[in-house]
Each structure stands twice: as C-alpha cells, then as structure tokens.
N, C-alpha and C positions, 0 to 999 in steps of 0.2 A: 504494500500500500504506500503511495508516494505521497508527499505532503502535496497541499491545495496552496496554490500562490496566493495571496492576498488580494484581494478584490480593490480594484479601485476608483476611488470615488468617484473620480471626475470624468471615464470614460464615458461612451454613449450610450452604453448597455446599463448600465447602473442608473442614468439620469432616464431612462428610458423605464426603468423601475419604477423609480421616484417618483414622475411624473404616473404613470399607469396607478399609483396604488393613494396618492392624495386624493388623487379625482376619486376613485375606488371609493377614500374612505369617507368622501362626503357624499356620496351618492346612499351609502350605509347610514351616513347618520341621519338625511333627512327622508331617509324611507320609517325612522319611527316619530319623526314629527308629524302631530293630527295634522290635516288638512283643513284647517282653520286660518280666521285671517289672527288668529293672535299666535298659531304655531307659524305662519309667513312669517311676522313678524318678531318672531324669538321670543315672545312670552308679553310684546310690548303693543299687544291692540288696541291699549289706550290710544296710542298716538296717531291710528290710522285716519281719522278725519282731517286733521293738523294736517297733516300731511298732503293729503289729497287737497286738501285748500288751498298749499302753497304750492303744489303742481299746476292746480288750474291755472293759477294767478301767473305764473312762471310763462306757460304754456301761450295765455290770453294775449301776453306782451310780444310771442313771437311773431302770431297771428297779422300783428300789425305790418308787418314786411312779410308776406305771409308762403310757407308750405302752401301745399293746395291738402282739401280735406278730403282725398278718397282713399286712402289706405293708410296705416302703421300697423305696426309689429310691436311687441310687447316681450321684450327679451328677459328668459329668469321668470315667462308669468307665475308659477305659483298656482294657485286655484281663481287667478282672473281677479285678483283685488283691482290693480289697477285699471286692466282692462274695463270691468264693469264702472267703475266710480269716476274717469279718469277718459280716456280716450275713445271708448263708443259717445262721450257727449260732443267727438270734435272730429271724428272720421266716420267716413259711409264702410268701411271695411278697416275691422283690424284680424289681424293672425296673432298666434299666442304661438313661442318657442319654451319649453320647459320640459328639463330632465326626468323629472318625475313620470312616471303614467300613474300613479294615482293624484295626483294634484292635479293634472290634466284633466282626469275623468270628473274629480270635484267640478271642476270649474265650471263643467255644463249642467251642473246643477245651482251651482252659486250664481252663475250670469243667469241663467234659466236660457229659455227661447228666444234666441235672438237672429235676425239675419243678417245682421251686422255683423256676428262673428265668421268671420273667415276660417280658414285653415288652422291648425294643431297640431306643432310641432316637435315628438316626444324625444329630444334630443339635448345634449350638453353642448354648452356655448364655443368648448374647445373643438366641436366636430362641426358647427353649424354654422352656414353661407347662404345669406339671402340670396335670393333671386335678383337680378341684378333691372335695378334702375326701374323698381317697384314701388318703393315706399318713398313716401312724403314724412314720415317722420319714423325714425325708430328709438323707441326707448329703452333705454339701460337702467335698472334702479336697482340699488344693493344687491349687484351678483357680479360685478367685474372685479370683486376683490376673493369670485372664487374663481379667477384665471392666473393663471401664471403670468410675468408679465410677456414674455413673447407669444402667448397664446391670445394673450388682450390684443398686442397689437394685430396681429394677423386676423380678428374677429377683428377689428376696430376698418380694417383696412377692409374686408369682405363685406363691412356693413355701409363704406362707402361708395364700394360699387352697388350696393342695395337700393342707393338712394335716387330719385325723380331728381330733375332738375330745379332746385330751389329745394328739395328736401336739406333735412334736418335730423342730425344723432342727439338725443338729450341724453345726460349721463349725471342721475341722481346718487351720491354715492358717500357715504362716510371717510370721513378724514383726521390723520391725529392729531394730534396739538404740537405733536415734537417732529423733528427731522426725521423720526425712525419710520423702519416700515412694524405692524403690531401682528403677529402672526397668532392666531389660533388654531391652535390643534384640534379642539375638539369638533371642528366642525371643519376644519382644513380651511380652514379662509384669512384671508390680509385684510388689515386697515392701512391704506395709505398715506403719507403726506403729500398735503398737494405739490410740494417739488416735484415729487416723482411720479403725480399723474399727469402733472401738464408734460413734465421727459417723456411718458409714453403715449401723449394724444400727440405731441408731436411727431415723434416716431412713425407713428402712425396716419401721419399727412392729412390733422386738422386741425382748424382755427375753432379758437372760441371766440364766437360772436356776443355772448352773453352769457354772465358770470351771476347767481345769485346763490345767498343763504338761505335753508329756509329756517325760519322764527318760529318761535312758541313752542319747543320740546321740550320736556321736563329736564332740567337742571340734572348733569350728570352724564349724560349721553355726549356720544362723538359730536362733534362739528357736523350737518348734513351740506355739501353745497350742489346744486344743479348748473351746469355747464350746457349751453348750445353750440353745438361744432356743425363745422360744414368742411367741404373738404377743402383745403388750402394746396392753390395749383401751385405755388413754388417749394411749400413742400413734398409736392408728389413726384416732382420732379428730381427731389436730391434724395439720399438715406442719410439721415440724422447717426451719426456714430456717437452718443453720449452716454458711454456705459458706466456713468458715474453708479448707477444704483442696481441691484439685485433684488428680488421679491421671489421670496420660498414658494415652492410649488402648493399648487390651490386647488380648486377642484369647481366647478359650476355648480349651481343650484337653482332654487324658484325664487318669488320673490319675495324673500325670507330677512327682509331688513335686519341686519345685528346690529340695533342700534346700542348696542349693551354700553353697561356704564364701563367709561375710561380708567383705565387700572383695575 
C-alpha cells in the first residue's frame, strides 16, 4: 500500500469540490425551510411590507425614464413574495427562477391564479441564463450573496444579455458595515461590502444609474441598498482585472432575505 500524496488546495479539482458541495449544502438547508414568507425571509416576516414599500417607491422613480412594462423575471423567487406584492402591479408578464421545487410549487398557490404569471424556472442562479433580450427588468433580491463571486458575475453578464433595450437589473441586497466580506456557513451565503459589489457589477459590465437605501428596518439588521444597472458599453468593451477581493464559495437560493442581525 503506497502513501496518498496530499491533496491540494488550490488545484481545479479541489475548487471544483468546493464549489459542487457549498451550492450542495444550501440547497440542503433550505429544503427544511417552511415555504412561508417568514421562512423566505429567515424568520424576519415582520419586515416584509417595509420592504415591499421601499421597492415600489424604488421601482416608481425608474418608471420615470422608463423600462417598458411587458415582462420581468424574478430571480431567487422563493414562493413568489415579491412576485405577487411587487412586480405583477408593474408588468403584463413576469417569470419566477428558483432553486427550490417546493417553493416553486408554493408559489402557485400563494400568487393563486394569475395570467400574468409567466414561466417557472426550477433552477440555481449559478446554472441559469435568461433568454436573451426579453426582459424589461430583472430582479435580484437577497440571493447574489449565495453566488460565488465569478458565478455572480457571469449570471450578472447573462442577465444583461436578458435585457430589452432600455431594460433594467435591480439588485436588492444586504451589505456590511466593514471592508470584510461576512460569510455564513450555515446557510452557505456572503454579506458583502459595497466595495466589493460595485468591483463585481463592474466586472461585470454595469453602471449604476440609481443608488438607494431602503429605510424603516428594525435597528440591528445589515445595511439593505437597491442599485439600478444597465449595461455600460465601455465596460463591455474592456475586462476589468481588479482582483483586489475574494468571496468564499456560496450557493443560490429563493428569496430568503438574511437580513439577520450584524454580528
């Protein structure tokens, strides 16, 4: 019997693990999360109204220079929170993408009968590529911190070939208060700083047209901000080489806001 060499880290086979078994293990955890808007929400369904008021408001202002209103997508739905509260009031057709198939299945019971619901897409955000040059808006809300970061960008980049001309990415997302990146294990997901999402919306060849906070969450929770991107032609034109930052591998999910409290 000969000895086994040592395994090492940084090859392709090992990070090819890595990657396989994060995603793995949040697909695990949130197969025992109810299909509730307060299991979406990590146990924080107070805040779901809050919330959805400062999407619309968010949402109202883009209007003004406006997406056209026939289609979005709803990336990370979850069981259709936002969908129903949120984007069937501002499109003739939206699609829902989420990992889950029982969150999916929820969902057509939680939207109920609608024929404004389009398509249902039982898929993770690290496999998943819009149709290209469909959607007037797509939305991102609490699940791009269960991508890795080159899985982000390469979704980030696939969703702007997804987009109509004049379409719109909104990317609702928690943020730390420090330079670091805040990794969770239990549920395999990151909080970032926004240094390091605007390095990866860059990256990934978009501009932020509009930056806001939303207000009114209870005292204790992350930072939430909503960004509007569009795609930025002199970005797309060059690759951005600024590997100043690293983000642990993550895994996609629904739309399971962790807005848990900081520390």
């Amino acid at each position: 019997m000969t000895d086994m060499e040592p395994t090492d880290p940084n090859t392709p086979e090992t990070e090819r693990r890595d990657r396989t078994s994060f995603y793995t293990h949040a697909a695990k955890y949130w197969s025992a999360v109810p299909a509730t808007v307060d299991g979406m929400l990590g146990g924080f369904g107070i805040i779901s109204q809050t919330d959805i008021q400062g999407s619309v408001s968010f949402l109202k202002q883009l209007f003004k220079n406006p997406p056209g209103h026939e289609r979005a997508l709803d990336c990370g739905a979850g069981i259709g929170r936002i969908t129903k509260y949120l984007l069937l009031r501002f499109f003739n057709k939206v699609d829902l993408v989420e990992q889950n198939a029982s969150f999916l299945e929820e969902a057509k019971n939680f939207i109920g009968i609608c024929q404004k619901v389009g398509s249902l897409y039982c898929v993770g955000l690290q496999d998943f590529s819009p149709e290209p040059k469909t959607y007037d808006l797509i939305w991102c809300q609490w699940v791009l911190g269960h991508l890795t970061d080159e899985d982000l960008i390469d979704f980030l980049k696939s969703c702007k070939r997804g987009l109509k001309p004049n379409g719109i990415i909104v990317v609702k997302e928690n943020l730390t208060s420090s330079d670091k990146v805040e990794v969770d294990k239990e549920d395999s997901s990151v909080t970032r700083p926004i240094t390091l999402l605007r390095i990866l919306l860059k990256q990934a060849g978009l501009h932020c047209i509009k930056e806001q906070k939303q207000n009114n969450f209870p005292r204790g929770l992350y930072t939430v901000k909503m960004f509007a991107l569009v795609p930025d032609i002199i970005s797309t034109a060059t690759n951005s080489n600024d590997n100043s930052y690293t983000t642990k591998l993550s895994v996609t999910s629904g739309d399971n806001g962790h807005t848990s409290p900081v520390g």
